[in-house]
VEXPA-696322 format. One record per atom (N, C-alpha, C): residue number from 0; residue in three letters; x, y, z. Coordinates in nm, 3 decimals, always signed. Atoms other than C-alpha are relative to their C-alpha. Layout:
BEGIN
 num residu       u       v       w
 NUM    Ala       X       Y       Z
...
This chain:
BEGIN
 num residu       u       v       w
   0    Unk  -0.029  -0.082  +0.115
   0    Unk  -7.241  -8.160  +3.910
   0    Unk  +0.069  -0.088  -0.105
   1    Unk  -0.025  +0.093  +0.181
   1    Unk  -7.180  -8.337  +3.557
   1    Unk  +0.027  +0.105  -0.054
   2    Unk  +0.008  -0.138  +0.098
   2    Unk  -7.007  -8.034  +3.360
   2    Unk  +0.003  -0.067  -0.167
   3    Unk  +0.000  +0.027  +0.148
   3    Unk  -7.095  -8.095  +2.972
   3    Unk  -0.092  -0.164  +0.015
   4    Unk  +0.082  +0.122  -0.053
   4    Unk  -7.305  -8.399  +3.138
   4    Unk  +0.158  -0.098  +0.009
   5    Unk  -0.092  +0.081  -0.044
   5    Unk  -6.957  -8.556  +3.228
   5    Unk  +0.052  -0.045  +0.123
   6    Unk  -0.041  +0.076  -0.142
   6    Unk  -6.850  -8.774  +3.525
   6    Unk  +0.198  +0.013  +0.014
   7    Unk  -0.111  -0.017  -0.018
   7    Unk  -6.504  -8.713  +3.676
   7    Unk  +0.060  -0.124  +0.019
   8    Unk  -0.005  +0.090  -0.055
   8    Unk  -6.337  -9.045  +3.659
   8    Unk  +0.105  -0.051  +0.102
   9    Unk  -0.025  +0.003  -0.122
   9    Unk  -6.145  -9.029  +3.995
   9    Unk  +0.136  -0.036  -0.039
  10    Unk  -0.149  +0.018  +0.039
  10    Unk  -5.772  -9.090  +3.791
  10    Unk  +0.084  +0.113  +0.100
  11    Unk  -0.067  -0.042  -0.099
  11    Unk  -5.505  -9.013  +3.999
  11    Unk  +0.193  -0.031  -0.099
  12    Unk  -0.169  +0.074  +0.110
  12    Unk  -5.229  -9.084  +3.647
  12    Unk  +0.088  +0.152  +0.028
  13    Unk  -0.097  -0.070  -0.035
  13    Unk  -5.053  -8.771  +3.712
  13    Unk  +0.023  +0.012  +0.102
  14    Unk  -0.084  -0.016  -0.131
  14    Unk  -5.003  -8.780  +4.056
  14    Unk  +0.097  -0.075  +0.002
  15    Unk  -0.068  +0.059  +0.009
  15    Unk  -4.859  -9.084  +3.985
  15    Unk  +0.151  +0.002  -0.129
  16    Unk  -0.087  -0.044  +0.086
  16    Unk  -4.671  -8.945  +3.666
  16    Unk  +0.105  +0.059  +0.090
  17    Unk  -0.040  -0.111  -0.071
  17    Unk  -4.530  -8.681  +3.914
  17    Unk  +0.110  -0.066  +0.103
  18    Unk  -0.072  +0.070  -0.139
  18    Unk  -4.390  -8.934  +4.196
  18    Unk  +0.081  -0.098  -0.098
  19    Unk  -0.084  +0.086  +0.107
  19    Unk  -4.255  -9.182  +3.877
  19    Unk  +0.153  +0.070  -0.048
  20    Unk  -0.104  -0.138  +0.091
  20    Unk  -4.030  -8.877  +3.755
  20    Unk  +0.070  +0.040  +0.087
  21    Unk  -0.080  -0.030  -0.125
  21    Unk  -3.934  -8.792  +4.107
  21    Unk  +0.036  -0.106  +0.078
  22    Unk  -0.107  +0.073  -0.040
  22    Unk  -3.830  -9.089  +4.224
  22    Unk  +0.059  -0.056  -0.071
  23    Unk  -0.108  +0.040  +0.096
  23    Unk  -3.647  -9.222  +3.938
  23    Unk  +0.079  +0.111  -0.057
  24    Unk  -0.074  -0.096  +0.038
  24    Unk  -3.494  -8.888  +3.899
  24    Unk  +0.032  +0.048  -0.185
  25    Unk  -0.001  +0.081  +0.134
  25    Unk  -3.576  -8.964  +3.506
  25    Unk  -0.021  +0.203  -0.078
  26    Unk  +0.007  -0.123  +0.057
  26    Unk  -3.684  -8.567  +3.412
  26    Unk  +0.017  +0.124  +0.100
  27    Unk  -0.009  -0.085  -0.152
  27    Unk  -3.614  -8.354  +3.726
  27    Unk  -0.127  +0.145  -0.090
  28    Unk  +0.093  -0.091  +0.033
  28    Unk  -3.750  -8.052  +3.485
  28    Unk  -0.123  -0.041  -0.011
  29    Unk  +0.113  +0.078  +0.028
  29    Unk  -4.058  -8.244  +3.422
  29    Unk  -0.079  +0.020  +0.156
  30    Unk  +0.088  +0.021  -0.155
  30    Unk  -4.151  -8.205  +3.840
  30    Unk  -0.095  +0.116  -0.041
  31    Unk  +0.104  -0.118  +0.029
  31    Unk  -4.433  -7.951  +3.787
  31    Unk  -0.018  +0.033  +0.168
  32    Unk  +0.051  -0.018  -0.160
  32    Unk  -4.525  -7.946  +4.166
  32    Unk  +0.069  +0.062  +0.095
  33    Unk  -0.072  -0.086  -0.101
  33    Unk  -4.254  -7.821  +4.346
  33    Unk  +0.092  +0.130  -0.092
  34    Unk  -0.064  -0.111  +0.049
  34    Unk  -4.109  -7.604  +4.073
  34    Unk  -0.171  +0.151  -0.027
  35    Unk  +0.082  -0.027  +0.008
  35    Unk  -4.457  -7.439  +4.103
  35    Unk  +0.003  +0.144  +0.116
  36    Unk  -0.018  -0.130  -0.103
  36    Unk  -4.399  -7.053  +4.293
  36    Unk  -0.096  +0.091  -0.091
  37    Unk  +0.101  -0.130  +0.049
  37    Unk  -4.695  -6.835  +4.311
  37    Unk  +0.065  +0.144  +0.031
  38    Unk  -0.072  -0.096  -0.024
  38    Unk  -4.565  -6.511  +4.294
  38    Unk  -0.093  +0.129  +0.074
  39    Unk  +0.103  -0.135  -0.072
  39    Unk  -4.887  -6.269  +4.428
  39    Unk  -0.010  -0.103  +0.153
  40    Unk  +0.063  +0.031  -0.148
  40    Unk  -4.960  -6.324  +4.813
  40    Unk  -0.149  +0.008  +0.054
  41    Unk  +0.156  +0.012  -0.085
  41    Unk  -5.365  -6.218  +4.865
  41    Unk  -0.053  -0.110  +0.023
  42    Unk  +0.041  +0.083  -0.050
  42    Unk  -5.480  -6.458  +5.060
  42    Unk  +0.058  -0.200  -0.077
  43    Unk  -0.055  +0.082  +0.004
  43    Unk  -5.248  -6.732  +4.956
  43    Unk  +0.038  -0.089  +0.075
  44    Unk  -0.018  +0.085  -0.060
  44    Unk  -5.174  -6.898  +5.262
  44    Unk  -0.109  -0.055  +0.088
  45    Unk  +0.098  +0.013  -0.052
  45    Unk  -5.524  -6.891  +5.332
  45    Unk  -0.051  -0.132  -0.048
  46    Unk  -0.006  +0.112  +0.094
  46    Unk  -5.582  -7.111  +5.056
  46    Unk  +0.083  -0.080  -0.017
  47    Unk  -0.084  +0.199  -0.032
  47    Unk  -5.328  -7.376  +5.077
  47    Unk  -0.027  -0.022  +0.102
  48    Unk  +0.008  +0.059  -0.163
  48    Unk  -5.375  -7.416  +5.444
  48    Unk  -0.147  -0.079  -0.008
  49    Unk  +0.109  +0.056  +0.020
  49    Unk  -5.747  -7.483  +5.305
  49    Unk  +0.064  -0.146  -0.066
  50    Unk  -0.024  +0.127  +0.084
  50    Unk  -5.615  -7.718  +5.046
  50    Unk  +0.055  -0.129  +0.054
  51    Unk  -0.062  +0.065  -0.086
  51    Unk  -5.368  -7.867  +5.267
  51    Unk  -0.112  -0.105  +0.112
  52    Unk  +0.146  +0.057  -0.083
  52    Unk  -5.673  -7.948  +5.529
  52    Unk  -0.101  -0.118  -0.075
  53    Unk  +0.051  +0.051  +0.097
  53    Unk  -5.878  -8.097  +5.270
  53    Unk  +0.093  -0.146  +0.012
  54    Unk  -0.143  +0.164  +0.054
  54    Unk  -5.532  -8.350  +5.131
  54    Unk  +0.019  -0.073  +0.146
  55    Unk  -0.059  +0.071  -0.152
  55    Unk  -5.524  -8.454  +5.503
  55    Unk  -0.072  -0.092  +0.035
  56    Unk  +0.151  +0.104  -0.066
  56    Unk  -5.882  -8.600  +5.539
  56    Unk  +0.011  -0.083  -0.119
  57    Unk  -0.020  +0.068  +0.134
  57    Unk  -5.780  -8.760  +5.170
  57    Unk  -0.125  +0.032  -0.059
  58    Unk  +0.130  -0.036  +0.143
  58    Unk  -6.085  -8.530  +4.989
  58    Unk  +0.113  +0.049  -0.162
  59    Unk  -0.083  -0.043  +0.123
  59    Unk  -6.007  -8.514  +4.642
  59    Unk  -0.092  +0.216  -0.045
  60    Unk  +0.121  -0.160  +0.053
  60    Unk  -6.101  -8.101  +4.549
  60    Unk  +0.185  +0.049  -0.054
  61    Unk  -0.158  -0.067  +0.071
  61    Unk  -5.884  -7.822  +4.354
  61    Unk  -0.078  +0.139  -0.011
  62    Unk  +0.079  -0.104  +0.003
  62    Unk  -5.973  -7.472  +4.324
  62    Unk  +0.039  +0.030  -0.174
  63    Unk  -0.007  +0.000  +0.109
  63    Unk  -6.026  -7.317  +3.986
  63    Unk  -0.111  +0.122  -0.019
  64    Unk  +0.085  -0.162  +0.047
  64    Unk  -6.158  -6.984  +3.796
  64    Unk  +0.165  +0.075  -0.053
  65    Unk  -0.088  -0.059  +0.078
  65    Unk  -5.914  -6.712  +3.713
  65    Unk  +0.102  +0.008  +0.131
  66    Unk  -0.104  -0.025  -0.101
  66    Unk  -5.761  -6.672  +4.116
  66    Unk  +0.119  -0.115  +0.020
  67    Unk  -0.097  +0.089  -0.002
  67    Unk  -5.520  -6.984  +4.104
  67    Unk  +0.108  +0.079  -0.135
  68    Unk  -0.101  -0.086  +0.075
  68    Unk  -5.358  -6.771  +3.784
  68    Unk  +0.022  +0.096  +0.024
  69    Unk  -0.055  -0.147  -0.033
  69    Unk  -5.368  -6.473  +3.950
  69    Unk  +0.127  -0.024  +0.111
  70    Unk  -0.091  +0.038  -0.079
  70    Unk  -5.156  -6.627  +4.213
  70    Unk  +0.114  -0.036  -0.049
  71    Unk  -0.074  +0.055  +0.052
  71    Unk  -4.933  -6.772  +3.998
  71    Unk  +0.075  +0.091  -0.097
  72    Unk  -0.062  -0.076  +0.054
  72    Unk  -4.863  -6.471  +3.825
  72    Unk  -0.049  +0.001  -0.139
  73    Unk  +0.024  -0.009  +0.111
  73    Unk  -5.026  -6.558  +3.473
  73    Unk  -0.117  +0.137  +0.015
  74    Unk  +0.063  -0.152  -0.001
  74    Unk  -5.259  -6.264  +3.524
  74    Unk  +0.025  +0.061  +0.086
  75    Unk  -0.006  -0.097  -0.041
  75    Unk  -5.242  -5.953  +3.658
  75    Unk  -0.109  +0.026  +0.092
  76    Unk  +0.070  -0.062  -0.082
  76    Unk  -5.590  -5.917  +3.814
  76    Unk  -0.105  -0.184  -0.011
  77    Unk  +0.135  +0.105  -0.018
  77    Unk  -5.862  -6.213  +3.916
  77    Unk  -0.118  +0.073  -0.008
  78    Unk  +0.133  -0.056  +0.075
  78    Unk  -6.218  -6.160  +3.781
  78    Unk  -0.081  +0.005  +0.117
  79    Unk  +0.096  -0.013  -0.149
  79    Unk  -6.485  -6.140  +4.053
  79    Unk  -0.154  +0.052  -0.090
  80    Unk  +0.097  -0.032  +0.024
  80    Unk  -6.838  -6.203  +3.923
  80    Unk  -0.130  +0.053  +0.115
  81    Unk  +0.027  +0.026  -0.099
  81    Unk  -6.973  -6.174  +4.259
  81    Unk  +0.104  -0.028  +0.135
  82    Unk  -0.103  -0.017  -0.097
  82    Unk  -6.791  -6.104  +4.605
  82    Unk  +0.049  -0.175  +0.020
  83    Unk  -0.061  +0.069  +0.033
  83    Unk  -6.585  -6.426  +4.581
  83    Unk  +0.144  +0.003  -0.086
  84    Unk  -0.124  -0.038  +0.104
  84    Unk  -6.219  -6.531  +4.479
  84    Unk  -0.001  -0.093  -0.071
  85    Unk  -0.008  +0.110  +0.060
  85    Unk  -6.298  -6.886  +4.388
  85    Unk  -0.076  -0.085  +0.004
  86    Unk  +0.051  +0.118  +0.001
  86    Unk  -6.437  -7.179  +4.317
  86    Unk  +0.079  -0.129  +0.028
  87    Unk  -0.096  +0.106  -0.008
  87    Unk  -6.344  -7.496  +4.484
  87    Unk  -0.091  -0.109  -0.002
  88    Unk  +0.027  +0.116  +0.023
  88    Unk  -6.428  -7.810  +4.385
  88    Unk  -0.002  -0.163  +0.046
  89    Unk  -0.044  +0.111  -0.062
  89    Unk  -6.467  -8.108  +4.570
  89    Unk  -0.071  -0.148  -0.050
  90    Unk  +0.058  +0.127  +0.079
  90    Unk  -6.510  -8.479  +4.413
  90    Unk  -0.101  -0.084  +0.110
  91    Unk  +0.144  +0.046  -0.045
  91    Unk  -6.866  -8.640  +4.536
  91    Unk  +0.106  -0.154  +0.055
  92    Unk  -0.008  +0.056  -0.036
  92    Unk  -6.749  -8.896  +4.803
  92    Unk  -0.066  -0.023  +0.155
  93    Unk  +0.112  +0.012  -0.155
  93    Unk  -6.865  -9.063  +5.148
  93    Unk  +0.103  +0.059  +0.095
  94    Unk  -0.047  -0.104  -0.040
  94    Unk  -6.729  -8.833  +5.397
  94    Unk  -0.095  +0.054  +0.108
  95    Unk  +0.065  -0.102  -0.095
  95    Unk  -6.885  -8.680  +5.749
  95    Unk  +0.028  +0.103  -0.040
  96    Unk  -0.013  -0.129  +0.038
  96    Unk  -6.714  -8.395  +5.661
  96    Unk  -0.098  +0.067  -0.122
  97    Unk  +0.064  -0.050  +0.110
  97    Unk  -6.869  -8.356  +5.304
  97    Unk  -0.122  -0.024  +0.025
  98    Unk  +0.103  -0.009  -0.003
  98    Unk  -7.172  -8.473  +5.412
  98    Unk  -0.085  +0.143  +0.050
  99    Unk  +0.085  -0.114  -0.042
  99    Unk  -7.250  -8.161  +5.596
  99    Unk  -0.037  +0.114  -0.143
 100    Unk  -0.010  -0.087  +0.124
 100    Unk  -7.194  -7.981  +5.241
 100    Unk  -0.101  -0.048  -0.070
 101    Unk  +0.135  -0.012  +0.020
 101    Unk  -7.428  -8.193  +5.093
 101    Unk  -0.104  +0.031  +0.049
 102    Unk  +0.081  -0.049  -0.032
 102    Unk  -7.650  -8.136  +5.299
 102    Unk  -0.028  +0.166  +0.069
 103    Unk  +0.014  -0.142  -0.018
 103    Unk  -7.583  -7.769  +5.304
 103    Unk  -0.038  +0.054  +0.156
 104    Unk  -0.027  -0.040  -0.135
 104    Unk  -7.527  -7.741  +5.661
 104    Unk  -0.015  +0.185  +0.019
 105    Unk  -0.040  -0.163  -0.035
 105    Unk  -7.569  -7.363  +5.807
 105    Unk  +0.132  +0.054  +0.063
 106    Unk  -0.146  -0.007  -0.056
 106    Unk  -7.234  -7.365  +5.995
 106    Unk  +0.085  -0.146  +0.037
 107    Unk  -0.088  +0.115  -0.095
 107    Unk  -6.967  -7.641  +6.094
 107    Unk  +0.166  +0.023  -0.060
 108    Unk  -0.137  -0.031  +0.001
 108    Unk  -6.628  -7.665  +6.105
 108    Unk  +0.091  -0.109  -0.089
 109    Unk  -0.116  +0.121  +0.030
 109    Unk  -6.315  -7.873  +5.878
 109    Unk  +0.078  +0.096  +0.057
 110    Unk  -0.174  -0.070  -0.069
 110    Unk  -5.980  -7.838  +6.103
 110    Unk  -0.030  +0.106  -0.002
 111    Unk  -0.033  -0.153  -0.068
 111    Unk  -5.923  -7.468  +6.199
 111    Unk  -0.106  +0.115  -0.130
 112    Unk  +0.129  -0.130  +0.079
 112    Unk  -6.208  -7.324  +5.897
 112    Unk  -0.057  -0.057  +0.062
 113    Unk  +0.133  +0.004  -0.065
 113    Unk  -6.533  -7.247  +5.989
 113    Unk  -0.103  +0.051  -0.106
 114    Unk  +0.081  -0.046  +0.076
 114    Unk  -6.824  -7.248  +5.701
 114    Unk  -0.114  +0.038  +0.023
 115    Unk  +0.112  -0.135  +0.014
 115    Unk  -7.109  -7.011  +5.679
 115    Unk  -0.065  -0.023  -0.096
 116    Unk  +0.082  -0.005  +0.137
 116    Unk  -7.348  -7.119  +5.419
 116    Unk  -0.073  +0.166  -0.008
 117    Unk  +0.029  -0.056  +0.031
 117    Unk  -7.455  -6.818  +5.232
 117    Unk  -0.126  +0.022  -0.115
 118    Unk  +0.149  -0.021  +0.125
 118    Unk  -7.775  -6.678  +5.008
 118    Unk  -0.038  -0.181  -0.086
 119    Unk  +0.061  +0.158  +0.085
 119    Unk  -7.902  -7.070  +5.049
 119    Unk  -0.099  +0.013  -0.074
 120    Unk  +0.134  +0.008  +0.115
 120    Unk  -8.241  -6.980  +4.879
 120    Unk  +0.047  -0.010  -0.110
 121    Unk  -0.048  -0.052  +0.120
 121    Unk  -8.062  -6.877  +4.591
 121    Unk  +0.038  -0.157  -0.006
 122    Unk  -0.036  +0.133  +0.023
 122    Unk  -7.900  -7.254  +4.588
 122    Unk  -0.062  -0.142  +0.055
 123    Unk  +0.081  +0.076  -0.039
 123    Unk  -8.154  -7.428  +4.753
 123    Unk  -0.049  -0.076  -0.149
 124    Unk  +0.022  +0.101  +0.055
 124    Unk  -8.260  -7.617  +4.448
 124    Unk  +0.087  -0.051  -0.101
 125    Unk  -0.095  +0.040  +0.126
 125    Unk  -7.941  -7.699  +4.250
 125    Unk  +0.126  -0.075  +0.168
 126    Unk  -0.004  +0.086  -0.121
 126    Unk  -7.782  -7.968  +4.540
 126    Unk  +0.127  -0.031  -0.037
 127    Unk  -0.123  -0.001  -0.012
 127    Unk  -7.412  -7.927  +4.390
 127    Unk  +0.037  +0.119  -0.038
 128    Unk  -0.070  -0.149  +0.006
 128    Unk  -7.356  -7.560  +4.418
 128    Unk  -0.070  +0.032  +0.135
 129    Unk  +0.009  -0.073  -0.149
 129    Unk  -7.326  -7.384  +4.772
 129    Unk  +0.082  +0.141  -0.014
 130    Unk  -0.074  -0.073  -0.038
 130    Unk  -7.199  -7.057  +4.851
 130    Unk  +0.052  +0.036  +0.184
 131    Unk  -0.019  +0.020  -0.118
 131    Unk  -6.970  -7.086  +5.161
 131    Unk  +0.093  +0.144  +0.044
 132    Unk  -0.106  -0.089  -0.070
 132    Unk  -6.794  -6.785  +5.387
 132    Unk  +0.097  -0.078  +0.095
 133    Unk  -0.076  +0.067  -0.055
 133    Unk  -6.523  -6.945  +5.484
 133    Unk  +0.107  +0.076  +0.106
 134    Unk  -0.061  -0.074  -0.059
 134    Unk  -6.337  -6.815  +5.769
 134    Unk  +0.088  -0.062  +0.045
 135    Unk  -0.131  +0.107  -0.015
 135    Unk  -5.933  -6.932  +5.878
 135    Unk  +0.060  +0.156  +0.094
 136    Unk  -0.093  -0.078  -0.060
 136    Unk  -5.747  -6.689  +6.160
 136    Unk  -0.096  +0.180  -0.054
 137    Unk  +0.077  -0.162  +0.007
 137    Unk  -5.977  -6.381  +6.126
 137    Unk  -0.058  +0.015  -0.178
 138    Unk  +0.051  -0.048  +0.095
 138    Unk  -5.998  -6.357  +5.785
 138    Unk  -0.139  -0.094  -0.074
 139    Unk  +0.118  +0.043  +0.064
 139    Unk  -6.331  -6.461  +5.574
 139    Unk  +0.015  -0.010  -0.164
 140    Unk  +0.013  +0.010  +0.161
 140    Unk  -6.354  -6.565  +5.215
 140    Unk  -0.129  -0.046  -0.085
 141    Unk  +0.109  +0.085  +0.115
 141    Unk  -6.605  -6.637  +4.998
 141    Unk  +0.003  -0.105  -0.081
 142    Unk  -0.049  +0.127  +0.102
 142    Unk  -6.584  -6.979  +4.795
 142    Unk  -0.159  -0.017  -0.057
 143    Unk  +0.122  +0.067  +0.050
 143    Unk  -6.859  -7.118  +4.558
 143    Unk  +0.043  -0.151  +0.028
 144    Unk  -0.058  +0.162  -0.023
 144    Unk  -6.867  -7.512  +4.639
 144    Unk  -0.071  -0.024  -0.094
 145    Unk  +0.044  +0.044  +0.108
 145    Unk  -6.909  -7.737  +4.350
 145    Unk  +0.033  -0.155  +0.039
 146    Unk  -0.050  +0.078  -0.050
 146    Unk  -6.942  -8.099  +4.448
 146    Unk  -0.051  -0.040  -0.148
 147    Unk  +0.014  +0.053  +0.166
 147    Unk  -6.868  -8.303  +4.098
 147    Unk  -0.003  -0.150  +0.050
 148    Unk  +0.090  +0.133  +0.027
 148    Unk  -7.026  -8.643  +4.062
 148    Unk  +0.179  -0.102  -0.066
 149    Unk  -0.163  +0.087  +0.017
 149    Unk  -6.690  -8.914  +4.045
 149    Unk  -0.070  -0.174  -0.084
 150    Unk  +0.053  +0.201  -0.021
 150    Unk  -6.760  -9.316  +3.909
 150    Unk  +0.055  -0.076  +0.042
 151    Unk  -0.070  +0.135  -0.083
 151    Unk  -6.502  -9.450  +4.147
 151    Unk  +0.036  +0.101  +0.096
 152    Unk  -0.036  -0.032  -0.157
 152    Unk  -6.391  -9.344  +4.519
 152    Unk  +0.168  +0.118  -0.043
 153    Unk  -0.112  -0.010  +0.033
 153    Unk  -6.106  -9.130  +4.484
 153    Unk  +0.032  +0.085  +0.120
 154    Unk  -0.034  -0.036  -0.084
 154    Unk  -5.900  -8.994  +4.727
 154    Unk  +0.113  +0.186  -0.068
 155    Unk  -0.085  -0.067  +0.051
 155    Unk  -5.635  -8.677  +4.727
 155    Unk  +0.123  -0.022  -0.108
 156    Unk  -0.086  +0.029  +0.135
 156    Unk  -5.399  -8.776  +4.474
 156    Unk  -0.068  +0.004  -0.117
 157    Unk  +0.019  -0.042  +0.150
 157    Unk  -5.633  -8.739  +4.192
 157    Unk  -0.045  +0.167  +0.016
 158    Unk  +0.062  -0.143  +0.025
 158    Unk  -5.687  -8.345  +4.286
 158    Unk  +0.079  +0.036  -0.159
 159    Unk  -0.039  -0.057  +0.151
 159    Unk  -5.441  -8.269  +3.984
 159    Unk  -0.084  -0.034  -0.101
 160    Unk  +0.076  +0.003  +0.166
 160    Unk  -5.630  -8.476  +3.712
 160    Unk  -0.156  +0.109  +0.059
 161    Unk  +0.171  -0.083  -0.042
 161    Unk  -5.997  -8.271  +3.926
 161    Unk  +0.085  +0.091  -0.044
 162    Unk  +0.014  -0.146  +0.079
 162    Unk  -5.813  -7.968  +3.794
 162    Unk  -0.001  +0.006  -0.129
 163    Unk  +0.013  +0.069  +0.158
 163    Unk  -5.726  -8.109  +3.446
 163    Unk  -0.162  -0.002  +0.001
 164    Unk  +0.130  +0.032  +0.057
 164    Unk  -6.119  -8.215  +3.413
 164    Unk  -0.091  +0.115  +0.001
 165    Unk  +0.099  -0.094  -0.021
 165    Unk  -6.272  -7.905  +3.533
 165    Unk  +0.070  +0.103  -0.091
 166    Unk  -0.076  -0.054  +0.079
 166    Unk  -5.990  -7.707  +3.319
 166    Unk  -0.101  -0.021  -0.101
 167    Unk  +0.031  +0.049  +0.088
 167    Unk  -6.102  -7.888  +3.054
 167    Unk  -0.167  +0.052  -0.061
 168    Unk  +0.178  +0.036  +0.044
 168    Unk  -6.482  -7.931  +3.068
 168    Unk  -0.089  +0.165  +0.037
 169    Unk  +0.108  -0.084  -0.062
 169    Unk  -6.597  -7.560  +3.303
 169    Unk  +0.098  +0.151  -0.053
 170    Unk  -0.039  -0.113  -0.016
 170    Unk  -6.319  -7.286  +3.256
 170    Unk  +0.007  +0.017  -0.140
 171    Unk  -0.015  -0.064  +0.204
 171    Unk  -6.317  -7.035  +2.951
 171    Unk  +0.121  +0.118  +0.007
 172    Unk  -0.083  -0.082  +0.032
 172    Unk  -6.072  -6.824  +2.833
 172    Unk  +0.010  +0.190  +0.074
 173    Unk  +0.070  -0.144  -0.032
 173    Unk  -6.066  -6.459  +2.968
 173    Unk  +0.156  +0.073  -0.059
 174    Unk  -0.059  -0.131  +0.032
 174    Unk  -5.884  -6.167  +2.757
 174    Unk  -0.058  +0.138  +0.013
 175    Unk  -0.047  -0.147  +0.026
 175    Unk  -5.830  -5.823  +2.682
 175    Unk  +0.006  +0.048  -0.149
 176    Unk  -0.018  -0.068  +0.160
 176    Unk  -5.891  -5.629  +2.380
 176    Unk  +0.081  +0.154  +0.036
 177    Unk  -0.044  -0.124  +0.050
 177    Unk  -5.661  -5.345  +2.281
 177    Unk  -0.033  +0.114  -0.085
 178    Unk  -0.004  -0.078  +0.126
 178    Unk  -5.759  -5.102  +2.057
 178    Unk  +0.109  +0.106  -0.030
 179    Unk  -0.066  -0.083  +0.051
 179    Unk  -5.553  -4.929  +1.845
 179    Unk  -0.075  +0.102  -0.170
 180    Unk  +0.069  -0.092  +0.072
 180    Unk  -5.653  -4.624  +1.598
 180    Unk  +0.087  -0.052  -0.155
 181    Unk  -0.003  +0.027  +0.138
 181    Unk  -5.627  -4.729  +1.242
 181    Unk  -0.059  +0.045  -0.111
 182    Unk  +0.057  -0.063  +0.127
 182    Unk  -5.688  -4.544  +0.896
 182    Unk  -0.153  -0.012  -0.004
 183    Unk  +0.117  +0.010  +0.004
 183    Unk  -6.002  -4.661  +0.873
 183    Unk  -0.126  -0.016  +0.120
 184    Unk  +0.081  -0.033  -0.172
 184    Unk  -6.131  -4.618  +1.245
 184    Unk  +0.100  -0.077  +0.098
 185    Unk  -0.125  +0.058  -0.092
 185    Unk  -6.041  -4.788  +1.586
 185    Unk  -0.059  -0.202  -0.040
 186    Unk  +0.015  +0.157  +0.027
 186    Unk  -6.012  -5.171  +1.520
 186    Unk  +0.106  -0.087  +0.113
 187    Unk  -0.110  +0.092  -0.117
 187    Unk  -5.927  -5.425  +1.808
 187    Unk  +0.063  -0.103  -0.057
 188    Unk  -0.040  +0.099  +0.037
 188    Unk  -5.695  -5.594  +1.845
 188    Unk  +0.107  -0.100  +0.172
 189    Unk  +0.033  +0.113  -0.108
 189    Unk  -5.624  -5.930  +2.086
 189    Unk  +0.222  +0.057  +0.080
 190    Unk  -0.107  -0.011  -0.018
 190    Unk  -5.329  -5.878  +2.342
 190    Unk  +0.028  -0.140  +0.098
């Protein structure tokens, strides 16, 4: 996946921003990472324990859509175009593990998940989008996989800039119109 035909280039400058600041004690407010409390719980420890899993084998991925802000408290509700909470993203490297993803494996296992490829016809000819049921301690989730195309090796420490790039290049805005009744009819307006 190339979003906007762009290559992710596997930077890892804010992780390293992040560990510069925390060990020279130089902006303490400046730590973004640990002052970072999601405040909703659905399936929150489902998803770090994923993420966590992932940062262990050193894949670089990040999830992304509207459920990482719903967690975090900037919205109120996550969007759901399709039974799914997210999209997670993982940067195109060599990998047994990922290989089974490219090659769209029907079931196998990372650490304690267990994936379920789903409606492959439907993604059978686009070879960086999968839909996986991911299952962790009973429960099941839905994820879209998006494996993005890198031009150097990168490991877990550049997941922050993979959310920066996909921020950047795939996610759009999502509001709310208000209307309110005005003299001359109802005319929205942005909240």
């Amino acid at each position: 996946m190339r979003p906007h035909g762009k290559v992710f280039d596997g930077s890892n400058s804010m992780f390293e921003t992040q560990q510069f600041l925390w060990r020279w004690n130089v902006a303490s407010n400046a730590l973004w990472l640990p002052h970072f409390t999601p405040v909703r719980s659905d399936h929150l420890r489902f998803v770090t324990t994923l993420l966590k899993t992932f940062c262990s084998l050193d894949i670089c991925c990040a999830c992304v859509g509207t459920y990482p802000s719903y967690i975090a408290g900037v919205l109120g509700t996550y969007y759901l175009d399709t039974l799914r909470i997210s999209q997670l993203c993982i940067a195109r490297t060599d990998s047994p593990i990922l290989d089974k993803l490219y090659r769209k494996f029907p079931t196998f296992e990372v650490g304690p998940f267990v994936f379920q490829i789903t409606e492959a016809e439907v993604y059978a000819k686009f070879p960086d989008y999968s839909l996986y049921a991911i299952t962790y301690e009973g429960v099941t989730i839905p994820f879209y996989i998006y494996i993005v195309d890198v031009s150097v090796s990168c490991g877990c420490k550049s997941s922050i800039n993979l959310v920066d790039f996909m921020w950047i290049n795939t996610c759009v805005f999502a509001f709310k119109l208000r209307f309110s009744q005005h003299a001359y009819g109802v005319l929205p307006t942005s909240s």
